[in-house]
Chimera marker file (.cmm) of the C-alpha trace (Angstrom):
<marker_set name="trace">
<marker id="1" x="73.779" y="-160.151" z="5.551" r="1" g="1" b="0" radius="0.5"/>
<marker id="2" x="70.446" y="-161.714" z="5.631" r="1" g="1" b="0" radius="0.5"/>
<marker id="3" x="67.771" y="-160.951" z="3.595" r="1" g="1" b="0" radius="0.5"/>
<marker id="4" x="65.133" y="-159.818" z="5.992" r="1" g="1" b="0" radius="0.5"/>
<marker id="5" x="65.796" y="-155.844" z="7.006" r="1" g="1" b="0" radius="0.5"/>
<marker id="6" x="66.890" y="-154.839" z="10.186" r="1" g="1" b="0" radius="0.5"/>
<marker id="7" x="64.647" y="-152.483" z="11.658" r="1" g="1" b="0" radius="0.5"/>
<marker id="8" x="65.997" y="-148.894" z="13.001" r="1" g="1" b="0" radius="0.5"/>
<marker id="9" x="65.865" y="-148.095" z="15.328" r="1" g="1" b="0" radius="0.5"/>
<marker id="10" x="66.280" y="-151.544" z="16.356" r="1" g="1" b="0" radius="0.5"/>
<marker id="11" x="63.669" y="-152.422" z="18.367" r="1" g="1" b="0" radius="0.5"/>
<marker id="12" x="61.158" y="-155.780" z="18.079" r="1" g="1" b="0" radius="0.5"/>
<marker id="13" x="58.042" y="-155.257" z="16.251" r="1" g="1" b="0" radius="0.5"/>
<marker id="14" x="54.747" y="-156.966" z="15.233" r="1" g="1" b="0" radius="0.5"/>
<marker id="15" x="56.295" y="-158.417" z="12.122" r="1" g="1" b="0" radius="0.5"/>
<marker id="16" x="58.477" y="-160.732" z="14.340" r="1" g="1" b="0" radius="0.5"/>
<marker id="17" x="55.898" y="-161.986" z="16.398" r="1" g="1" b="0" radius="0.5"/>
<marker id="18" x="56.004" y="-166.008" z="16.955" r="1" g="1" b="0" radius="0.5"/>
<marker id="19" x="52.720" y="-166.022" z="18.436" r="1" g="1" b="0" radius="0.5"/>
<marker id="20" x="54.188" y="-167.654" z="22.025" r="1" g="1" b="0" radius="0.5"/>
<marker id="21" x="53.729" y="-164.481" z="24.451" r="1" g="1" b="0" radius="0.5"/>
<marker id="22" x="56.656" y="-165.842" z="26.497" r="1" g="1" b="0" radius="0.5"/>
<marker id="23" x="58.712" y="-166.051" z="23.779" r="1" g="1" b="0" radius="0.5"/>
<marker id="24" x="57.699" y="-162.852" z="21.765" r="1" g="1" b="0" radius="0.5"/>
<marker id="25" x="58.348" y="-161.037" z="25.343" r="1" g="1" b="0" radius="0.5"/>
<marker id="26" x="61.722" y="-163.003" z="25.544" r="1" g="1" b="0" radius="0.5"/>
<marker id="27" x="62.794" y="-161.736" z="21.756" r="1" g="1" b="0" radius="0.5"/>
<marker id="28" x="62.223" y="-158.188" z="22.743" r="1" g="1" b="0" radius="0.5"/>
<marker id="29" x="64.436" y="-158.380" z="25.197" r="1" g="1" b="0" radius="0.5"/>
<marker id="30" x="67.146" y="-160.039" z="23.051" r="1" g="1" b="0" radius="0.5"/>
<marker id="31" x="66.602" y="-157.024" z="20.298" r="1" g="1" b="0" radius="0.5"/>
<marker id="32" x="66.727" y="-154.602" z="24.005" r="1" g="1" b="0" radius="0.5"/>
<marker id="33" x="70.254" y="-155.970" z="24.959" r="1" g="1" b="0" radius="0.5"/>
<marker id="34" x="71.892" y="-155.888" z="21.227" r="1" g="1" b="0" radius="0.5"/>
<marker id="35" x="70.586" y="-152.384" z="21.019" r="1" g="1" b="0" radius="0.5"/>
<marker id="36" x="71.837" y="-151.612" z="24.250" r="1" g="1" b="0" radius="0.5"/>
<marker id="37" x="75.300" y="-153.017" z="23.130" r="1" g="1" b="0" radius="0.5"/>
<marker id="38" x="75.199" y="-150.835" z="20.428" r="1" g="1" b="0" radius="0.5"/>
<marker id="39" x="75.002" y="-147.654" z="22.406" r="1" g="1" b="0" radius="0.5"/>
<marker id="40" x="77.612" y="-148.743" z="24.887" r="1" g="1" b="0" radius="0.5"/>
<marker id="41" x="79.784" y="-150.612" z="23.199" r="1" g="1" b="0" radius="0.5"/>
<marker id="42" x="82.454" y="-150.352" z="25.711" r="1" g="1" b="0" radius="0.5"/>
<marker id="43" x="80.208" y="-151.364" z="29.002" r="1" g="1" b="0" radius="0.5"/>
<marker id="44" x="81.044" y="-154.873" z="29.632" r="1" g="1" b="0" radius="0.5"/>
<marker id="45" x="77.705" y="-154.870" z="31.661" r="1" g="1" b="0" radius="0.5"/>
<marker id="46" x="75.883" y="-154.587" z="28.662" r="1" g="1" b="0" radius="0.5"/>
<marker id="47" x="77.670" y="-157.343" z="26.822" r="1" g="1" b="0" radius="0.5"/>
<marker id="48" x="77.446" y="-160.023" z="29.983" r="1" g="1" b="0" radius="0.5"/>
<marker id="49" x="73.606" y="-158.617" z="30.196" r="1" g="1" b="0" radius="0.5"/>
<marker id="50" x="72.785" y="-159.758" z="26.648" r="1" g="1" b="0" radius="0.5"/>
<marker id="51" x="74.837" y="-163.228" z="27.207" r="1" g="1" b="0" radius="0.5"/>
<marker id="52" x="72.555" y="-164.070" z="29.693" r="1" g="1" b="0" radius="0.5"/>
<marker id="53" x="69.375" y="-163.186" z="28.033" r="1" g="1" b="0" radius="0.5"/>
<marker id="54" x="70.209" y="-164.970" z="25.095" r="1" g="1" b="0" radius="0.5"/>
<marker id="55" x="71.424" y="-168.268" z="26.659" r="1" g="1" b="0" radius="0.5"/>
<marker id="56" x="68.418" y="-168.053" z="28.916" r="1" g="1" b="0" radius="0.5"/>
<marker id="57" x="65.859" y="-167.316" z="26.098" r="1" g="1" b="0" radius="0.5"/>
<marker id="58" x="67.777" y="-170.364" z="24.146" r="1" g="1" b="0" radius="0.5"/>
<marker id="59" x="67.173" y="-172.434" z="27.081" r="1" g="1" b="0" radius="0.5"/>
<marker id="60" x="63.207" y="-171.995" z="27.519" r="1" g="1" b="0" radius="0.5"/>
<marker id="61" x="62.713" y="-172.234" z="23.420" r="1" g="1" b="0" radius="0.5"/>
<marker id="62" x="64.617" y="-175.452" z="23.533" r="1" g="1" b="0" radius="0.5"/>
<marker id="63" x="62.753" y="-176.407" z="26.609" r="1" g="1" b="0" radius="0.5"/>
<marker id="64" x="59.255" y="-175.975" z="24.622" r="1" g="1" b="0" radius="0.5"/>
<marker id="65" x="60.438" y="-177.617" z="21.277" r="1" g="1" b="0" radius="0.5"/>
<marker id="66" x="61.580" y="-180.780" z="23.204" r="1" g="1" b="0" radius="0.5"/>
<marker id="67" x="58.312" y="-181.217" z="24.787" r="1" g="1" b="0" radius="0.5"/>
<marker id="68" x="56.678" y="-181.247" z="21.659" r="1" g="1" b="0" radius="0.5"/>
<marker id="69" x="59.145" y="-182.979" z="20.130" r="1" g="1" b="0" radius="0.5"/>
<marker id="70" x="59.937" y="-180.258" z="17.243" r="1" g="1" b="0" radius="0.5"/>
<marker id="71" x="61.162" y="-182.331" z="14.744" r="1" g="1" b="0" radius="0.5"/>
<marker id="72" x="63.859" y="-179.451" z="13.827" r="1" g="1" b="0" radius="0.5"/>
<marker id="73" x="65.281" y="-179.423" z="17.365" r="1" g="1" b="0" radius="0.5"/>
<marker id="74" x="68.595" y="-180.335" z="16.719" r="1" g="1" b="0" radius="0.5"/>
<marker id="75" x="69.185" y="-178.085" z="13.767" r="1" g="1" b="0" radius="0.5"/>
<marker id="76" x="67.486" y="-175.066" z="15.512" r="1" g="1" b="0" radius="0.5"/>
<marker id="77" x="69.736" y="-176.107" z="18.480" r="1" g="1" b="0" radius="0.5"/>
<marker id="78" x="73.113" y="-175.671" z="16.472" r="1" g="1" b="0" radius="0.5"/>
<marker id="79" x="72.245" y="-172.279" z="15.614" r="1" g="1" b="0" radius="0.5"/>
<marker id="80" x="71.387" y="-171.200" z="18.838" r="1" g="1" b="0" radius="0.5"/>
<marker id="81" x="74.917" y="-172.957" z="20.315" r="1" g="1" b="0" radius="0.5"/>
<marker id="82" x="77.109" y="-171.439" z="17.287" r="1" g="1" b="0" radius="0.5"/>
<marker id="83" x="75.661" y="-167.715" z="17.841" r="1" g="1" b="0" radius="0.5"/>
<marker id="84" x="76.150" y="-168.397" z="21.876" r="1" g="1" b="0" radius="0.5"/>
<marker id="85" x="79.163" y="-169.242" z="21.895" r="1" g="1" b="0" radius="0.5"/>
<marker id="86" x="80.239" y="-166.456" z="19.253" r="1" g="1" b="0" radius="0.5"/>
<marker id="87" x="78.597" y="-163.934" z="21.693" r="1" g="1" b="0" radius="0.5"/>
<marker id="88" x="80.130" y="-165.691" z="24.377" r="1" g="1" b="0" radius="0.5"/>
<marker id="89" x="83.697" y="-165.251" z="23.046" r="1" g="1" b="0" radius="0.5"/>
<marker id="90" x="83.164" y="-161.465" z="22.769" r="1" g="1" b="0" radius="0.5"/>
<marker id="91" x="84.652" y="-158.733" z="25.283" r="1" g="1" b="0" radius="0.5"/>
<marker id="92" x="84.609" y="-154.931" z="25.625" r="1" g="1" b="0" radius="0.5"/>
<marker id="93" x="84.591" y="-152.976" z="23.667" r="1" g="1" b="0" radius="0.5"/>
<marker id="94" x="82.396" y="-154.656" z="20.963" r="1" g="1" b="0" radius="0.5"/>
<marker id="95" x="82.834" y="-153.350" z="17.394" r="1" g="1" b="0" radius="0.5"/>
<marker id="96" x="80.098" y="-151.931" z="14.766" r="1" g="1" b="0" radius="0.5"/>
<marker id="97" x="80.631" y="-154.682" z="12.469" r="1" g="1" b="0" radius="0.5"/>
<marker id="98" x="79.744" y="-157.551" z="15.841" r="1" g="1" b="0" radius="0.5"/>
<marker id="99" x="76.786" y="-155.220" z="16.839" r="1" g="1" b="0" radius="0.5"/>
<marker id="100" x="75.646" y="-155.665" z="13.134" r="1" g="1" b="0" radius="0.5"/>
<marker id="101" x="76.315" y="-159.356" z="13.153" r="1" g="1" b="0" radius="0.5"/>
<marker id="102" x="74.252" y="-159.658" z="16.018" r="1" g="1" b="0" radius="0.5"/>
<marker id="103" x="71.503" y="-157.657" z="14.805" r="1" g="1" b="0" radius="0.5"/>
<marker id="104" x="71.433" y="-159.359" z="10.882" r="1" g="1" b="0" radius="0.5"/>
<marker id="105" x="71.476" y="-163.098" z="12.621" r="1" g="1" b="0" radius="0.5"/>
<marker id="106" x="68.675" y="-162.159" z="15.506" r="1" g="1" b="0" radius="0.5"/>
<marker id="107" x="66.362" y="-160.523" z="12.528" r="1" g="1" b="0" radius="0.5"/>
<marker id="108" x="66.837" y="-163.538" z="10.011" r="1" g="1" b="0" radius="0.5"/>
<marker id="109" x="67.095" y="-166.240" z="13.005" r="1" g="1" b="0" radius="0.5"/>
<marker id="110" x="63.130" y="-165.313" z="14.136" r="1" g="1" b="0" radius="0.5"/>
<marker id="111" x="62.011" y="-164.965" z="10.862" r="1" g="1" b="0" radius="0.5"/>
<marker id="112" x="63.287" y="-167.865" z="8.789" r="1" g="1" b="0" radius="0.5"/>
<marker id="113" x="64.617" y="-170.046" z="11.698" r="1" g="1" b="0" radius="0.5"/>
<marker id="114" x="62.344" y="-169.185" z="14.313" r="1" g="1" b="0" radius="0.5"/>
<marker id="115" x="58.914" y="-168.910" z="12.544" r="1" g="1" b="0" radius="0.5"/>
<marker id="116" x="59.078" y="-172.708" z="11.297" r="1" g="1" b="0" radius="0.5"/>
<marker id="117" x="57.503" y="-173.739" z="14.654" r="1" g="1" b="0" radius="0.5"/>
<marker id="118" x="55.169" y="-171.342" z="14.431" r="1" g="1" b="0" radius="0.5"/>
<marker id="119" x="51.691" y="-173.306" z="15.726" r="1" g="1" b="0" radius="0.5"/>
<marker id="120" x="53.638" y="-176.401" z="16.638" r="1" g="1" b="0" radius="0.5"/>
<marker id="121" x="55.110" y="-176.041" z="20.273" r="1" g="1" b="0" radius="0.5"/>
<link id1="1" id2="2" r="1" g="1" b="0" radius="0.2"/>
<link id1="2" id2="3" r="1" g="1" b="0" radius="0.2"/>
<link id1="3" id2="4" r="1" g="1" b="0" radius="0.2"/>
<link id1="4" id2="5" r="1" g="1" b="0" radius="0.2"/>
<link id1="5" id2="6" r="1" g="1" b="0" radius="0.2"/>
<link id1="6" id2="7" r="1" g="1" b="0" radius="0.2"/>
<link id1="7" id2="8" r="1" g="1" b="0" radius="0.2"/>
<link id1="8" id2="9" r="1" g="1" b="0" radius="0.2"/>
<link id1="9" id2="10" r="1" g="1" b="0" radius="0.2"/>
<link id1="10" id2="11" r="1" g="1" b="0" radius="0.2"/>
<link id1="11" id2="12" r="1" g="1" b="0" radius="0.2"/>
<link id1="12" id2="13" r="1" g="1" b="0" radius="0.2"/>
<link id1="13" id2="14" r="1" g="1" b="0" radius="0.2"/>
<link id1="14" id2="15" r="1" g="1" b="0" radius="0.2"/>
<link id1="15" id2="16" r="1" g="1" b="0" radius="0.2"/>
<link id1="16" id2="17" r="1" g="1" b="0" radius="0.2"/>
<link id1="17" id2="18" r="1" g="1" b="0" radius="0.2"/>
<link id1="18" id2="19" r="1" g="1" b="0" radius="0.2"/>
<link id1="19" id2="20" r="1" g="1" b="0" radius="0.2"/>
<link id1="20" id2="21" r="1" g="1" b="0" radius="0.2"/>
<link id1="21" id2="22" r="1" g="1" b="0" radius="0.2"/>
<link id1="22" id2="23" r="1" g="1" b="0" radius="0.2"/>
<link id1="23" id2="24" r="1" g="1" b="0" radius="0.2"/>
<link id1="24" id2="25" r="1" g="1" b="0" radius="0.2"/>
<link id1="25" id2="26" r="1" g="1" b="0" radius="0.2"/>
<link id1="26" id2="27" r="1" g="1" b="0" radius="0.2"/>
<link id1="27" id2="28" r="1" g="1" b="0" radius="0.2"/>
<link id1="28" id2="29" r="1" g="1" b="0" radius="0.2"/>
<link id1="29" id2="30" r="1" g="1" b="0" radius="0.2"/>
<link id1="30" id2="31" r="1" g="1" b="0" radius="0.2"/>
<link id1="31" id2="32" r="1" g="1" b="0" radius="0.2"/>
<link id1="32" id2="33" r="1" g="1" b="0" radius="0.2"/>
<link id1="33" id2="34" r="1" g="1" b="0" radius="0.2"/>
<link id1="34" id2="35" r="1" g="1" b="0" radius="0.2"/>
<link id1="35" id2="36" r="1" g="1" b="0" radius="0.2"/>
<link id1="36" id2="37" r="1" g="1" b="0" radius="0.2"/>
<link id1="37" id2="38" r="1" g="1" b="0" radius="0.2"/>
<link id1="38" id2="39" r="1" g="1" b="0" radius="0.2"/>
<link id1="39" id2="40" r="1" g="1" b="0" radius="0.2"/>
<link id1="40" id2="41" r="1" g="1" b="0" radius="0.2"/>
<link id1="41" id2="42" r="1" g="1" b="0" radius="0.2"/>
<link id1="42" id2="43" r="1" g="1" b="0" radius="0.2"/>
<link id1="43" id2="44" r="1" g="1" b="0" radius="0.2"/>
<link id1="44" id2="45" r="1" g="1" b="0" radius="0.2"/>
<link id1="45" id2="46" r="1" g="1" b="0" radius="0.2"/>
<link id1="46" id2="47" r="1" g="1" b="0" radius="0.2"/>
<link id1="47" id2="48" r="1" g="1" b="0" radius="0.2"/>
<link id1="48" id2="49" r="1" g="1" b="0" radius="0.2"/>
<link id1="49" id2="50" r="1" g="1" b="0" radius="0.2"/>
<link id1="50" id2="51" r="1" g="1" b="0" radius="0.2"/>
<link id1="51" id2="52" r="1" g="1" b="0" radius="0.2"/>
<link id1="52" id2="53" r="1" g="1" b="0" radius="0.2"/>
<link id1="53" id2="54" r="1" g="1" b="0" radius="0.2"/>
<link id1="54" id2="55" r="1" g="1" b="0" radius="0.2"/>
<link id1="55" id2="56" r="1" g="1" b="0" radius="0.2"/>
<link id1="56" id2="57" r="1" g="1" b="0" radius="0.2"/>
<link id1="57" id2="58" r="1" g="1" b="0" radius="0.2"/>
<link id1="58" id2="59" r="1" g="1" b="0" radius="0.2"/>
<link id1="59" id2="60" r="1" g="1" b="0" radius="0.2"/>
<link id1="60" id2="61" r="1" g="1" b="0" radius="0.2"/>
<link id1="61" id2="62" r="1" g="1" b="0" radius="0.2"/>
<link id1="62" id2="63" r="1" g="1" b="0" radius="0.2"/>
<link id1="63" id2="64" r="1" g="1" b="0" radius="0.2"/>
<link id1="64" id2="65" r="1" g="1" b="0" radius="0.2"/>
<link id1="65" id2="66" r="1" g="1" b="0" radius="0.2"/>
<link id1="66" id2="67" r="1" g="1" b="0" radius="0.2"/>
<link id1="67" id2="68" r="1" g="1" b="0" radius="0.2"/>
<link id1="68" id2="69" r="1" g="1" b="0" radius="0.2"/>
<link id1="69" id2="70" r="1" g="1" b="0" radius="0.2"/>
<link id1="70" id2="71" r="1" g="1" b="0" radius="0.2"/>
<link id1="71" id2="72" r="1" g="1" b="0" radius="0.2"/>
<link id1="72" id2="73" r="1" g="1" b="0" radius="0.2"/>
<link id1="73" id2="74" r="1" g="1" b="0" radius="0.2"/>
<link id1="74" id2="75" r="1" g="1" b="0" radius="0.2"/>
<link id1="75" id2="76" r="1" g="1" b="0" radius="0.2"/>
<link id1="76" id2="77" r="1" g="1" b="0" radius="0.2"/>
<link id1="77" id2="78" r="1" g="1" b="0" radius="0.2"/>
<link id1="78" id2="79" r="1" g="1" b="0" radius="0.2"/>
<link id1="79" id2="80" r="1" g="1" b="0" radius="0.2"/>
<link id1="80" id2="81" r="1" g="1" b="0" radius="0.2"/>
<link id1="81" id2="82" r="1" g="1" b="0" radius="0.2"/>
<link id1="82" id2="83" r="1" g="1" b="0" radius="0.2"/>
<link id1="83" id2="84" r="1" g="1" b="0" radius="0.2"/>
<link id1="84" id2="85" r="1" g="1" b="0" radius="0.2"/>
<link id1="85" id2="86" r="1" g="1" b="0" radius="0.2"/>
<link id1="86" id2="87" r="1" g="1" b="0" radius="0.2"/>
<link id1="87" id2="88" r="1" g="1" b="0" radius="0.2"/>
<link id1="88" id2="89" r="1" g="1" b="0" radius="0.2"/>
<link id1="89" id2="90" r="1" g="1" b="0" radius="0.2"/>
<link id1="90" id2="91" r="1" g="1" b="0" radius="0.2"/>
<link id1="91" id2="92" r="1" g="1" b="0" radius="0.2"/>
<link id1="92" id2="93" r="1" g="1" b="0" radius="0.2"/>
<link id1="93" id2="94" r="1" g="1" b="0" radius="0.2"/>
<link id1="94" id2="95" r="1" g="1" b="0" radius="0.2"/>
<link id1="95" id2="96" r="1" g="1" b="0" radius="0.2"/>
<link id1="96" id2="97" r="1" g="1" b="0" radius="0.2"/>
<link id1="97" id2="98" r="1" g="1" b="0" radius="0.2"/>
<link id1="98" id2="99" r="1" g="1" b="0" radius="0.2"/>
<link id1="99" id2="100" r="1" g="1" b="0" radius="0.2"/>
<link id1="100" id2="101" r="1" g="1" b="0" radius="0.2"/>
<link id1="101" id2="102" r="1" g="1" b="0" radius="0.2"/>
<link id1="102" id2="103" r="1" g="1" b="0" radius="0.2"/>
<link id1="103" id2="104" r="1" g="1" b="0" radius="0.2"/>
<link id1="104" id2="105" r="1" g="1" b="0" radius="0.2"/>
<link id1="105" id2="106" r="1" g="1" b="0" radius="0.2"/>
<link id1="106" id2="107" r="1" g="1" b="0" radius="0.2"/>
<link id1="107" id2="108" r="1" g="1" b="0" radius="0.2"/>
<link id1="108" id2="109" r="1" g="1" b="0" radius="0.2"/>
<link id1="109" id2="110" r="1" g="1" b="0" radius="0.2"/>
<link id1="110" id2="111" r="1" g="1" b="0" radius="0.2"/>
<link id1="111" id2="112" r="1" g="1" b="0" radius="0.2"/>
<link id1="112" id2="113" r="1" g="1" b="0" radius="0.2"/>
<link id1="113" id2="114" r="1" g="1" b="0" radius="0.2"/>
<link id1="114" id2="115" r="1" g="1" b="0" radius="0.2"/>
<link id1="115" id2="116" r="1" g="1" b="0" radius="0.2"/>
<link id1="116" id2="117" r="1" g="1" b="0" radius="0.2"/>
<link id1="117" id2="118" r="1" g="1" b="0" radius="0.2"/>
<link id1="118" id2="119" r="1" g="1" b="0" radius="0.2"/>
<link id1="119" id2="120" r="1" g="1" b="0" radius="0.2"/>
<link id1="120" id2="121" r="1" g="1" b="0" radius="0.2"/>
</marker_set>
């Protein structure tokens, strides 16, 4: 597990903000569809829901770091393709101990991966 705490309920909160609106609204969502996972673990909606919104959300950060040339893009980018295509892999029903993965790397991601291009994109 990472070091930062995962916040129950778990729901997005001030202390993960990245100070892009468009992509502090876009991590909500991502902390939205793990949590929704986690209360139907078995609804294969839920799990395709949160694929999308996490390859999407990947898509627009990578989008913005590339047009300001974030010198940590490829880095940052192998972490977002190794937790995509874990998620990617998974079906219904998903297991606690995913739904806790998911939650511990999406915590620790924003704030020690994530809040390095904080003011620079």
């Amino acid at each position: 597990m990472g070091k930062h705490a995962i916040p129950e309920p778990y729901k997005w909160n001030d202390s993960f903000q990245v100070f892009y609106d468009s992509i502090d609204k876009q991590h909500q969502g991502l902390f939205d569809g793990v949590f929704a996972v986690e209360k139907a673990p078995g609804d294969g909606g839920k799990l395709a829901a949160l694929v999308k919104i996490v390859g999407d959300h990947f898509s627009a950060e990578e989008a913005m770091m590339t047009a300001k040339n974030y010198p940590a893009f490829s880095d940052h980018k192998a972490k977002h393709d190794e937790f995509l295509g874990t998620i990617k892999g998974l079906s219904a029903p998903v297991d606690g101990k995913t739904v806790d993965f998911a939650k511990d790397w999406l915590v620790n991601h924003i704030k020690e991966i994530d809040f390095g291009y904080k003011g620079k994109l």
